[in-house]
C-alpha positions as YAML, in Angstrom:
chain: A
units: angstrom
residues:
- id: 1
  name: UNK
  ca: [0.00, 0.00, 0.00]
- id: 2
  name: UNK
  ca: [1.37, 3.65, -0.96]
- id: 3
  name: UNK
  ca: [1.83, 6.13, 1.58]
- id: 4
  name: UNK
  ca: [0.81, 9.95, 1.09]
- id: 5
  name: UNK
  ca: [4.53, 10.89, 0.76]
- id: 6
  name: UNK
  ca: [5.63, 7.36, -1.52]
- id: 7
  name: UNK
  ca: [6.51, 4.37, 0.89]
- id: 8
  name: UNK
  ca: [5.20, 0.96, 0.43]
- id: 9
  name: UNK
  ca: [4.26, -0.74, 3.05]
- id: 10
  name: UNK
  ca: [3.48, -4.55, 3.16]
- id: 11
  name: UNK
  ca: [0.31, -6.05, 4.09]
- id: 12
  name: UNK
  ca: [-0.77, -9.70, 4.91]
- id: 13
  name: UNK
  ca: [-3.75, -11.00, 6.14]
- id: 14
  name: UNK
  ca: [-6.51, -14.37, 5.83]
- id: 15
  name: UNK
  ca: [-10.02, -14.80, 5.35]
- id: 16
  name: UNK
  ca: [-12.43, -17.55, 6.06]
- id: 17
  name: UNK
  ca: [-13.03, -20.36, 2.87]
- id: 18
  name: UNK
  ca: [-16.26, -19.16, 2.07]
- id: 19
  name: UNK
  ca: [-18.10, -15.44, 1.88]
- id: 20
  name: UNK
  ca: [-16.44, -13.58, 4.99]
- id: 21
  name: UNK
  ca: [-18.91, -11.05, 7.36]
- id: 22
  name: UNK
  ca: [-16.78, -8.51, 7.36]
- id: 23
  name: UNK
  ca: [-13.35, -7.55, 7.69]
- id: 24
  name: UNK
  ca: [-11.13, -6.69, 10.57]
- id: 25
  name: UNK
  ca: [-8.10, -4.15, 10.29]
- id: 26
  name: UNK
  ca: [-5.01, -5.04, 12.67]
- id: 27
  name: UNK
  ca: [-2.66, -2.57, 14.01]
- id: 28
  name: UNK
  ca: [0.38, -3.71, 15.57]
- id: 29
  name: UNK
  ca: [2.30, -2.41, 18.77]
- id: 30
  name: UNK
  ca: [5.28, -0.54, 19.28]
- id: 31
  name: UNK
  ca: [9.00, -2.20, 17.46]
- id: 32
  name: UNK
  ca: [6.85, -5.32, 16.03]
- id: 33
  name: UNK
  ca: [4.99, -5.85, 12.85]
- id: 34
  name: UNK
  ca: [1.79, -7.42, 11.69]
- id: 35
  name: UNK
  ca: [3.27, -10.87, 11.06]
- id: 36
  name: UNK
  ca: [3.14, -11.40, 14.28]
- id: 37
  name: UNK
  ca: [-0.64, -11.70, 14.43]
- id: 38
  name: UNK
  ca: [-0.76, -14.79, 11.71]
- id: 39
  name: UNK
  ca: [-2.69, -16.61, 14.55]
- id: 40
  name: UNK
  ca: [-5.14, -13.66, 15.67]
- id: 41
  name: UNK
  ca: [-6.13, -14.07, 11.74]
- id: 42
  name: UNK
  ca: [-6.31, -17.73, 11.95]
- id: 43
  name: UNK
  ca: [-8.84, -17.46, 14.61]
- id: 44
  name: UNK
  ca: [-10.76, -15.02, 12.86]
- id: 45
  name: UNK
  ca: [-11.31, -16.72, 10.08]
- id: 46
  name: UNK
  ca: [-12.25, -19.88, 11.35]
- id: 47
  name: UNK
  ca: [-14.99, -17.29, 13.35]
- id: 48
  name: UNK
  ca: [-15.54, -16.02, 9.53]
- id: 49
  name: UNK
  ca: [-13.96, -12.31, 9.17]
- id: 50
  name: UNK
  ca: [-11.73, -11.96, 7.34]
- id: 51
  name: UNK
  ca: [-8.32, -9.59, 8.32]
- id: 52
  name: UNK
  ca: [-5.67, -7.22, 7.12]
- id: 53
  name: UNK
  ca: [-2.43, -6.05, 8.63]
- id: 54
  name: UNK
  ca: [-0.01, -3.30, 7.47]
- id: 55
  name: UNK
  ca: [3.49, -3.05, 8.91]
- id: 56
  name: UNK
  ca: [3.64, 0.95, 9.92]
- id: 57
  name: UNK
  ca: [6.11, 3.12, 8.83]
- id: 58
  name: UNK
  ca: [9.89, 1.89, 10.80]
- id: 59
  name: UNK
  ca: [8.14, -0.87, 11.55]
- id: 60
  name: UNK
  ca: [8.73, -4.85, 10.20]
- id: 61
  name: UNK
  ca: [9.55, -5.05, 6.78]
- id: 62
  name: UNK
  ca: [8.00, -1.21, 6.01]
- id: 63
  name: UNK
  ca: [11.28, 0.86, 4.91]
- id: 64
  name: UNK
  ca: [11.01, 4.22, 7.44]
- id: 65
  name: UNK
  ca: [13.36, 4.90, 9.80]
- id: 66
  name: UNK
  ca: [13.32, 2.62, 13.37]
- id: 67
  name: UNK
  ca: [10.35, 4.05, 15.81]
- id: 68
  name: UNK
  ca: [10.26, 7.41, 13.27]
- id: 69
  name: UNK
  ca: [7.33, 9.91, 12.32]
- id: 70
  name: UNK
  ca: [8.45, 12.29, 9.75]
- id: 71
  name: UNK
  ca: [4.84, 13.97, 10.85]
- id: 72
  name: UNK
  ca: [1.99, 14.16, 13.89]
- id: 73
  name: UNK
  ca: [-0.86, 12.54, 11.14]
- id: 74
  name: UNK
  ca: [1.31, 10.39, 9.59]
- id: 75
  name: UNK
  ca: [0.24, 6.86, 10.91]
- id: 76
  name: UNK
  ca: [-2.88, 8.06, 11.25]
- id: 77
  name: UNK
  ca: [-3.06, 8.75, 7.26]
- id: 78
  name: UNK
  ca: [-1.77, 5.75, 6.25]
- id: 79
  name: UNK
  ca: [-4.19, 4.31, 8.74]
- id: 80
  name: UNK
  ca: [-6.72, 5.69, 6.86]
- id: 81
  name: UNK
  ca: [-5.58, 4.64, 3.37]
- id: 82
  name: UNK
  ca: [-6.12, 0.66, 4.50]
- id: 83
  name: UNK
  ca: [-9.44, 1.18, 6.03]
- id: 84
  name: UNK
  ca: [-10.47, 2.86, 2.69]
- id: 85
  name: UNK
  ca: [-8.68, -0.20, 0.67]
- id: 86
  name: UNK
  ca: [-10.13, -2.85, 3.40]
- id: 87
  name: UNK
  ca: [-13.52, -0.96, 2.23]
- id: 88
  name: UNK
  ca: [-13.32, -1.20, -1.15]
- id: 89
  name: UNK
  ca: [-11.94, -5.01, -1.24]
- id: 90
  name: UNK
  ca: [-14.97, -6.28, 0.99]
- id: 91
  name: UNK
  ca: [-18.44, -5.76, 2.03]
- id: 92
  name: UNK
  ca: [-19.65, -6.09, 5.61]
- id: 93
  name: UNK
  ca: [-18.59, -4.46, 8.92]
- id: 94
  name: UNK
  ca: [-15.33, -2.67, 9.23]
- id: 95
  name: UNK
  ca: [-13.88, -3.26, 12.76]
- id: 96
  name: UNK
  ca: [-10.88, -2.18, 13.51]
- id: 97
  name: UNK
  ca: [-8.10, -3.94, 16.14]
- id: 98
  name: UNK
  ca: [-5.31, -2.09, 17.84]
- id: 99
  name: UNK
  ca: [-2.97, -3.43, 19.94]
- id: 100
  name: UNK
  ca: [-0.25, -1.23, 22.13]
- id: 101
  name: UNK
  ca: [0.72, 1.25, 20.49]
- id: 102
  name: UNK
  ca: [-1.95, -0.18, 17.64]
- id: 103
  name: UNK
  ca: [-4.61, 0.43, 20.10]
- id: 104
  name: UNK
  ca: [-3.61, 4.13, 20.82]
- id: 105
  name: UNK
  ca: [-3.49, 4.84, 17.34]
- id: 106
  name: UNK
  ca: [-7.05, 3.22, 16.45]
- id: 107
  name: UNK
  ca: [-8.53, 5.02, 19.43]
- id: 108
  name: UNK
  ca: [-6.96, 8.25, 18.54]
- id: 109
  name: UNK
  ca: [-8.21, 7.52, 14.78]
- id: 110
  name: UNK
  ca: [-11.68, 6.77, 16.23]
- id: 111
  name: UNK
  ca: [-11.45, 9.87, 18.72]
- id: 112
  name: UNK
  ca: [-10.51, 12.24, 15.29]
- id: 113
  name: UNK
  ca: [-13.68, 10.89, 14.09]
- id: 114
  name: UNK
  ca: [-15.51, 13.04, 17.26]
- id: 115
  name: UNK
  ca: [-14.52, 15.75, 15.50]
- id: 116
  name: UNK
  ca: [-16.71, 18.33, 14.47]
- id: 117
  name: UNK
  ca: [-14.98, 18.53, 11.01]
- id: 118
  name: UNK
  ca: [-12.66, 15.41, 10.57]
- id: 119
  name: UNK
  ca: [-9.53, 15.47, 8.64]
- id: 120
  name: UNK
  ca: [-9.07, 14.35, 4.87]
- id: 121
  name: UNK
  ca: [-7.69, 11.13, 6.10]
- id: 122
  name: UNK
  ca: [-10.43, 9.78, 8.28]
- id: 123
  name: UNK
  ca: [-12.57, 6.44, 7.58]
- id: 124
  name: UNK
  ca: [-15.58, 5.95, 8.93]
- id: 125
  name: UNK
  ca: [-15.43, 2.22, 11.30]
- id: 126
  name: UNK
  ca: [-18.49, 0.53, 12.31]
- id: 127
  name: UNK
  ca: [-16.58, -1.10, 15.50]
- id: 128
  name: UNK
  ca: [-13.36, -0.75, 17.72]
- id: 129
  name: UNK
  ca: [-11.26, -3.15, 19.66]
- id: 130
  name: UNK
  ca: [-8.26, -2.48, 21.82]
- id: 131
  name: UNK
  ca: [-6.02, -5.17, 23.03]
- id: 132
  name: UNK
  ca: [-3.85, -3.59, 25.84]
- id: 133
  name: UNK
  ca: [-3.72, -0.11, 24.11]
- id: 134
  name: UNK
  ca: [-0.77, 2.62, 25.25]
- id: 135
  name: UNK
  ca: [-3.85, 5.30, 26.47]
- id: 136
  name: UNK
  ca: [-0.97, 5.45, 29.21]
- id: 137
  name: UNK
  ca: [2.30, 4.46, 29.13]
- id: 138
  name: UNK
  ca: [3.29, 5.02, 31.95]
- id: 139
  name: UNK
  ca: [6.62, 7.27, 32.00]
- id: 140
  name: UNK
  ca: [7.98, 8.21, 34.75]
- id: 141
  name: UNK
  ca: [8.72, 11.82, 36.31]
- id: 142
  name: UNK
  ca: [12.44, 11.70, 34.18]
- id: 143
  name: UNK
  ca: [10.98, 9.94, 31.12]
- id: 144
  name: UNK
  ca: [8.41, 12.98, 30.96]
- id: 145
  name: UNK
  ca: [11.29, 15.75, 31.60]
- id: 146
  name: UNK
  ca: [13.70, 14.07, 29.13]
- id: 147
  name: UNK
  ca: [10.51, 13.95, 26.80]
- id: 148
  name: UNK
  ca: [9.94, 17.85, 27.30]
- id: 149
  name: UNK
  ca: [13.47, 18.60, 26.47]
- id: 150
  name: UNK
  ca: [14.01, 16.04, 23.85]
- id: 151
  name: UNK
  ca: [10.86, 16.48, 21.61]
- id: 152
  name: UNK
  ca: [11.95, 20.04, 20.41]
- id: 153
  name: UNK
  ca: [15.95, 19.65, 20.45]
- id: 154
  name: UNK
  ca: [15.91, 16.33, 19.05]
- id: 155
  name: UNK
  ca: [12.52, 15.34, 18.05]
- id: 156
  name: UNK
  ca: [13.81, 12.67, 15.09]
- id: 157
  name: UNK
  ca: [17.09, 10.97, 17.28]
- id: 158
  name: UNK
  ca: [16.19, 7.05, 17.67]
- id: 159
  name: UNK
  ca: [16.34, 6.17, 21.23]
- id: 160
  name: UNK
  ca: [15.91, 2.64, 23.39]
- id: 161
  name: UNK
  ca: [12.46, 2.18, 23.70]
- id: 162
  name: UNK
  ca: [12.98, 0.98, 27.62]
- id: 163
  name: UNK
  ca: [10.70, -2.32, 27.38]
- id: 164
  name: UNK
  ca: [12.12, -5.01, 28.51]
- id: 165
  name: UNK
  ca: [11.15, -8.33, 26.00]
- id: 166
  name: UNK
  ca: [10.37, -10.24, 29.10]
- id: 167
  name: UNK
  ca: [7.48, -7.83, 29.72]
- id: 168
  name: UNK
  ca: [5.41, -8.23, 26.45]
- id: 169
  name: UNK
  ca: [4.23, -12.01, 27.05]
- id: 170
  name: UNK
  ca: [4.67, -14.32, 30.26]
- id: 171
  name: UNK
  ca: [4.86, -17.51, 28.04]
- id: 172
  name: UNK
  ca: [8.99, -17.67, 27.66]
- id: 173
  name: UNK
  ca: [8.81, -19.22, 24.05]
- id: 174
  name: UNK
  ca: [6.57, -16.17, 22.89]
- id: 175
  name: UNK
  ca: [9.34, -13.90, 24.69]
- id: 176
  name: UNK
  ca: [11.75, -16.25, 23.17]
- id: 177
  name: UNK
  ca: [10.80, -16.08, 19.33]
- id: 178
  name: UNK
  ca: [10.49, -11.74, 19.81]
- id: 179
  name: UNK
  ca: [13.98, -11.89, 20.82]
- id: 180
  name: UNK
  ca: [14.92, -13.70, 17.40]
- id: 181
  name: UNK
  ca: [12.69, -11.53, 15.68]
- id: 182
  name: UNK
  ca: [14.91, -9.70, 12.82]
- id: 183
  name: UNK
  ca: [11.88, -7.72, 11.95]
- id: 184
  name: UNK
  ca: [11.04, -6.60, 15.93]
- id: 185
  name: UNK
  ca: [13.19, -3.24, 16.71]
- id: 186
  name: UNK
  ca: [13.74, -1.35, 20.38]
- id: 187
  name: UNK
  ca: [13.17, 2.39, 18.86]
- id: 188
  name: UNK
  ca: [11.84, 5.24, 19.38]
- id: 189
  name: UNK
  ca: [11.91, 8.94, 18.62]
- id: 190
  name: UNK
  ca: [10.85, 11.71, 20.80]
- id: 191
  name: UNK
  ca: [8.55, 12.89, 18.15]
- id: 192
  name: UNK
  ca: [6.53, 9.75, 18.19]
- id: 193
  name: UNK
  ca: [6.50, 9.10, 21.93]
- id: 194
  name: UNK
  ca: [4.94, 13.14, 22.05]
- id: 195
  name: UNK
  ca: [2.38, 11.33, 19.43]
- id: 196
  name: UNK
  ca: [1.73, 8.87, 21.97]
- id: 197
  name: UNK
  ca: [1.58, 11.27, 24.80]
- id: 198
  name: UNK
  ca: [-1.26, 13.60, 23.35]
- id: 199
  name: UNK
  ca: [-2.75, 10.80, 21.65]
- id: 200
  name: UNK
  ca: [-3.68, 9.30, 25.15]
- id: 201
  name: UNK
  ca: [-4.95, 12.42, 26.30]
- id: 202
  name: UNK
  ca: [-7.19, 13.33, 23.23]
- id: 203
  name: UNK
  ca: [-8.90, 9.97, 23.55]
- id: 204
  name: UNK
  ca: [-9.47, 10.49, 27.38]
- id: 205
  name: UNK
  ca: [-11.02, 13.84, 26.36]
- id: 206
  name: UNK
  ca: [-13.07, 12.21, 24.17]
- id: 207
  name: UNK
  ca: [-14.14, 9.48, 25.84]
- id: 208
  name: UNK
  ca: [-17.52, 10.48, 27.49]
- id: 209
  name: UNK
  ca: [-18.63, 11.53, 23.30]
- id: 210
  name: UNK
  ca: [-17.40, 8.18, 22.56]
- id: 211
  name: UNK
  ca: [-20.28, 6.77, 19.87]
- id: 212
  name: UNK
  ca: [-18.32, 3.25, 17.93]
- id: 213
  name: UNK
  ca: [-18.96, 0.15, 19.57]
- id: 214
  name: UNK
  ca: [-15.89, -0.83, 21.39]
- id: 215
  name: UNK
  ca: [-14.45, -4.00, 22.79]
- id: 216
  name: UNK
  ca: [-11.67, -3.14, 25.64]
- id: 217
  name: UNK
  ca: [-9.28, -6.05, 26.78]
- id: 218
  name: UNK
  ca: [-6.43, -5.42, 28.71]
- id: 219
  name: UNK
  ca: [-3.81, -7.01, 30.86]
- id: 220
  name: UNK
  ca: [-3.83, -6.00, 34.54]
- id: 221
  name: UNK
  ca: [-0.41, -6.81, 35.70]
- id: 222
  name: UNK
  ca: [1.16, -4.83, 32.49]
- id: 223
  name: UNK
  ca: [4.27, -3.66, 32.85]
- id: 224
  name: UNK
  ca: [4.63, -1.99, 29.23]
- id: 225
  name: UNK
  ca: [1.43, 0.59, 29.10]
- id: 226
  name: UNK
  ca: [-0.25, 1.49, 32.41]
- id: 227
  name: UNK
  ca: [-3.46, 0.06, 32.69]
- id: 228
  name: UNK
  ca: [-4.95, 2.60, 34.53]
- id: 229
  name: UNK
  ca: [-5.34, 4.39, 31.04]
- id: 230
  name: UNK
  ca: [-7.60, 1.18, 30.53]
- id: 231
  name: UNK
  ca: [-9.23, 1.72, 33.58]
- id: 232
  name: UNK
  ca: [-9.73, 5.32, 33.31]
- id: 233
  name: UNK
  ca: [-11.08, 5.39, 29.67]
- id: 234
  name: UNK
  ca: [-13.84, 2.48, 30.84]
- id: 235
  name: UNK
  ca: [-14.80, 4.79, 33.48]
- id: 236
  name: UNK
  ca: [-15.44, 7.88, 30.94]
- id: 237
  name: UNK
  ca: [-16.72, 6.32, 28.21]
- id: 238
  name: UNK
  ca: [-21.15, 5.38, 27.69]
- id: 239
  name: UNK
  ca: [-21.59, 2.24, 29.20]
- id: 240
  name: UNK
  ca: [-24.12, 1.39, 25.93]
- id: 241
  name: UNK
  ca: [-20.66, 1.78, 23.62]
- id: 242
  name: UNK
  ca: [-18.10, 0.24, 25.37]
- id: 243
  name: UNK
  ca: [-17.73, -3.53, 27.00]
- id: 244
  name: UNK
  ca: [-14.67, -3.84, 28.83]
- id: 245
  name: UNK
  ca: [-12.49, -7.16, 30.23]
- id: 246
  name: UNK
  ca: [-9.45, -6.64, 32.43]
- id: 247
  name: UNK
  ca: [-7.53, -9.99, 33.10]
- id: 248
  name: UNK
  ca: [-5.55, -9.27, 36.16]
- id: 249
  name: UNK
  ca: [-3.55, -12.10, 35.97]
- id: 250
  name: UNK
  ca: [-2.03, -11.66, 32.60]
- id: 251
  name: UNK
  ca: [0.66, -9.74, 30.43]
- id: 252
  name: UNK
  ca: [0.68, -7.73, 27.88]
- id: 253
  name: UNK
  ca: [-0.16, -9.55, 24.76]
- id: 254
  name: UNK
  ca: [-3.01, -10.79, 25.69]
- id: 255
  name: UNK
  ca: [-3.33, -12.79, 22.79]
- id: 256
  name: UNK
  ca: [-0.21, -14.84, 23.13]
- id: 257
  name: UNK
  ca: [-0.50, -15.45, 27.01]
- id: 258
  name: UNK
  ca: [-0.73, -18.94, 27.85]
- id: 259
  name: UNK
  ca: [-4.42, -18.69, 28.87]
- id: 260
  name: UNK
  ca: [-5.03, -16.97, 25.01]
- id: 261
  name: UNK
  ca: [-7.80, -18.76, 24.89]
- id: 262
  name: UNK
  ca: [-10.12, -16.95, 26.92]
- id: 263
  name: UNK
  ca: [-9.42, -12.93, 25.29]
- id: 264
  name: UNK
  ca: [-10.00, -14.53, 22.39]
- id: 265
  name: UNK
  ca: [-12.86, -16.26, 22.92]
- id: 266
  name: UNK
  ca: [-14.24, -12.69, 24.46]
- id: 267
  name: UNK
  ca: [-13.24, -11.22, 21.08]
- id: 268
  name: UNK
  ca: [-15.53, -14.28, 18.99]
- id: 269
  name: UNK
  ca: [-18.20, -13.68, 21.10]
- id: 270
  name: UNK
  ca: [-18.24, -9.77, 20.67]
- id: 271
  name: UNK
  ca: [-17.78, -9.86, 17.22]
- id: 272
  name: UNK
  ca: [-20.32, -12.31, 16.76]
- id: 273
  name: UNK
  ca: [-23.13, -9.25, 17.65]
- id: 274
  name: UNK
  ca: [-21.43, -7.19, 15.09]
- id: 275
  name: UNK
  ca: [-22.38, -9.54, 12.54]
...
């Protein structure tokens, strides 16, 4: 898929055998790539949507530099291009699926929507789900100070990222295979951890408006995002739009914890109203 200002950037994805529902758009986290979902579009298409991936700018095999953002819009823009070519390929419900940083960016992109004139780039989605998004993620008092002097002095220097590979997963072999990952990176530039920063803060804004039907799930003992962005944007946001599941017990990627089964199972069942 081409990019406003001329990169490529790869896509993959499955569908079911037969006529698929609808289609689901993946957005993957912070220094991975959408590869890394292969199962998460097994499983929907065996529950019969069918699913697309993009590796973002910097990102997997997507040429950019490392944990870059040459501008504030830009993922969001090329967001918006798959949606529209997700649209045009197949008929049936758009829902879109962030994870991480994926998740911050598709409730930002949703949160845009709220807007009362949204920008050129925006796509209409007729459902949202966040997998452990980065509404939060959690700096610290000298990660926020470095932030405030880095972002205009340096905004474009790639830095260490700070997560720790053990974090993302508590299943070693998952932890395991992202440390022999040649496509998963540690980077990232002042410029897009500002990004991140008001991105969280323009979706908690916007949460009470919040009108797309949403699916939350998120890890309570995560130690990459905070959840209390989790908890704080199911507190704000209409009860009739939102259905939220915090596993306490689990890390990060939810969907490649041993006990896998059960998010996903919550994310068959939700989708399986949206039909």
């Amino acid at each position: 898929m081409r990019t406003a200002d001329g990169l490529d950037l790869p896509l993959t994805g499955d569908a079911p055998a037969g006529t698929a529902v609808g289609t689901v758009v993946i957005v993957h986290g912070l220094g991975e790539h959408g590869g890394r979902y292969a199962h998460v579009m097994a499983h929907l298409a065996a529950c019969g949507w069918a699913s697309i991936a993009h590796d973002q700018r910097g990102h997997g095999r997507a040429p950019g530099p490392r944990g870059g953002l040459p501008a504030d819009h830009s993922l969001l823009d090329d967001l918006g291009r798959v949606l529209a070519r997700a649209r045009a390929l197949r008929a049936g419900p758009l829902v879109l699926l962030g994870h991480s940083l994926g998740g911050l960016i598709a409730a930002r992109y949703v949160a845009e929507g709220l807007a009362p004139q949204p920008a050129p780039w925006w796509q209409p989605v007729d459902a949202l789900v966040l997998s452990s998004p980065a509404l939060d993620p959690g700096m610290s008092l000298f990660q926020k100070a470095l932030l405030a002097i880095a972002a205009p002095l340096a905004p474009d220097i790639a830095l260490g990222n700070g997560l720790q590979p053990a974090w993302v997963c508590s299943d070693p072999a998952v932890v395991a295979a992202y440390v022999a990952d040649p496509l998963v990176h540690d980077r990232v530039t002042p410029r897009l951890a500002r990004f991140i920063v008001d991105g969280g803060r323009l979706v908690a804004q916007r949460a009470p408006q919040w009108t797309v039907p949403t699916l939350l799930l998120y890890a309570g003992a995560d130690r990459c995002v905070a959840p209390r962005g989790s908890d704080a944007f199911a507190a704000a946001a209409p009860a009739d739009r939102l259905q939220a599941r915090r596993y306490d017990h689990m890390a990060h990627e939810l969907f490649n914890e041993p006990d896998r089964a059960r998010p996903l199972a919550d994310l068959s069942d939700w989708l399986a109203a949206r039909r």
